[in-house]
C-alpha angles and dihedrals in degrees: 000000000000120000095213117016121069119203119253091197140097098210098077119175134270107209110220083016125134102282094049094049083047086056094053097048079046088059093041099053084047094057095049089047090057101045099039083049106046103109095054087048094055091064122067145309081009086071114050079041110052087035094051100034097057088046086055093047090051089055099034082052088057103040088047088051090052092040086052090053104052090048091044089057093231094098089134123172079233104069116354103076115101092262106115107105088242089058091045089049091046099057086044099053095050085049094053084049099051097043098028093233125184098190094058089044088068097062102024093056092056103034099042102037088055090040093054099048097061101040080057094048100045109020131216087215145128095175130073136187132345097022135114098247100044090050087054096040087059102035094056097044082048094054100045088060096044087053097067099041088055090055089047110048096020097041098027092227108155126198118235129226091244089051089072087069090046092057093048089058090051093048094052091043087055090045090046076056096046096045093046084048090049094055095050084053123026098248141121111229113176087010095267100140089043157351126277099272089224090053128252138191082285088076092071081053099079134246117321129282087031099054088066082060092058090033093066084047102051087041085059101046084044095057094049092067099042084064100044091076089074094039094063096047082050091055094035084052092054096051092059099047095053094054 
């Protein structure tokens, strides 16, 4: 749960309830439309519209969260700046869909897809269903991954092998950010001075400081297979041409 801010709803939360198992069969039935779809997508105006509405929904997702917060009176330098690495990889990834940019697709694929996974899985959250902050919490982890698999079976762009290390890169450059931030004010963004009070797959990880350490390793494997995918359709490709 949230470090800072407590929940001034009665409707709290139930991790693997209802509403969270609803969020995942949500994902999932964006995913197969996509994919089932893609071909239709690919052509105008599907396009323009499916690729620039999702990157409007990411960002409407982030400035509604911030709006929430300062009306809610729990707008605080600790947790509310866009440093998670959910709210950096959702920025990101409306950016790569509006621009189409490659370059943004390596990090963001492998980063945000695994981000979002596990916020999905585990939660950050005090508020269920149906309130407003659940319904932006799973709308914009939805739509991070979305995001990527767009890029990937609509616009055909394929992760390499050698972009893993370059998302790693990216990854350690945005935690050298979120620690300095965190110095400077007391958070823990990225959850790198400390676990998720309400657990999280970190607390298989290990005490701090020594669960950044698995962290980086279990970024990496992810990341991995996250990537094997492609390489299988690579490898699949080049049987079939040499028969």
């Amino acid at each position: 749960m949230n470090d800072y801010v407590s929940s001034k709803s009665d409707i709290a939360f139930e991790l693997f309830g209802f509403a969270h198992a609803g969020s995942w069969l949500i994902l999932v039935v964006v995913l197969l439309v996509l994919a089932l779809f893609r071909d239709a997508i690919r052509q105008e105006p599907w396009n323009n519209l499916v690729r620039y509405g999702l990157a409007a929904v990411l960002m409407a997702c982030e400035a509604a969260l911030q709006v929430w917060s300062v009306a809610e009176g729990v707008w605080d330098w600790r947790h509310s700046l866009p440093m998670q690495l959910c709210s950096i990889t959702l920025i990101l990834s409306a950016l790569m869909l509006w621009r189409r940019s490659y370059r943004l697709f390596e990090f963001v694929y492998f980063a945000g897809i695994a981000g979002a996974l596990q916020a999905l899985a585990t939660p950050d959250l005090d508020y269920g269903f149906p309130h407003v902050r659940f319904l932006l919490f799973m709308t914009a982890h939805t739509g991070i991954i979305a995001a990527s698999v767009y890029m990937a079976i609509v616009e055909g762009y394929r992760p390499k092998f050698r972009t893993i290390g370059i998302a790693m890169l990216w990854l350690n450059g945005f935690a050298l950010l979120a620690f300095g931030v965190n110095i400077l004010t007391g958070g823990n963004y990225m959850f790198l001075m400390r676990k998720p009070i309400g657990g999280s797959l970190l607390d298989v990880l290990g005490p701090w400081p020594w669960y950044l350490l698995a962290m980086e390793m279990a970024a990496a494997l992810i990341f991995v297979l996250l990537y094997m995918p492609f390489a299988l359709l690579s490898r699949r490709s080049e049987v079939i041409r040499s028969r």
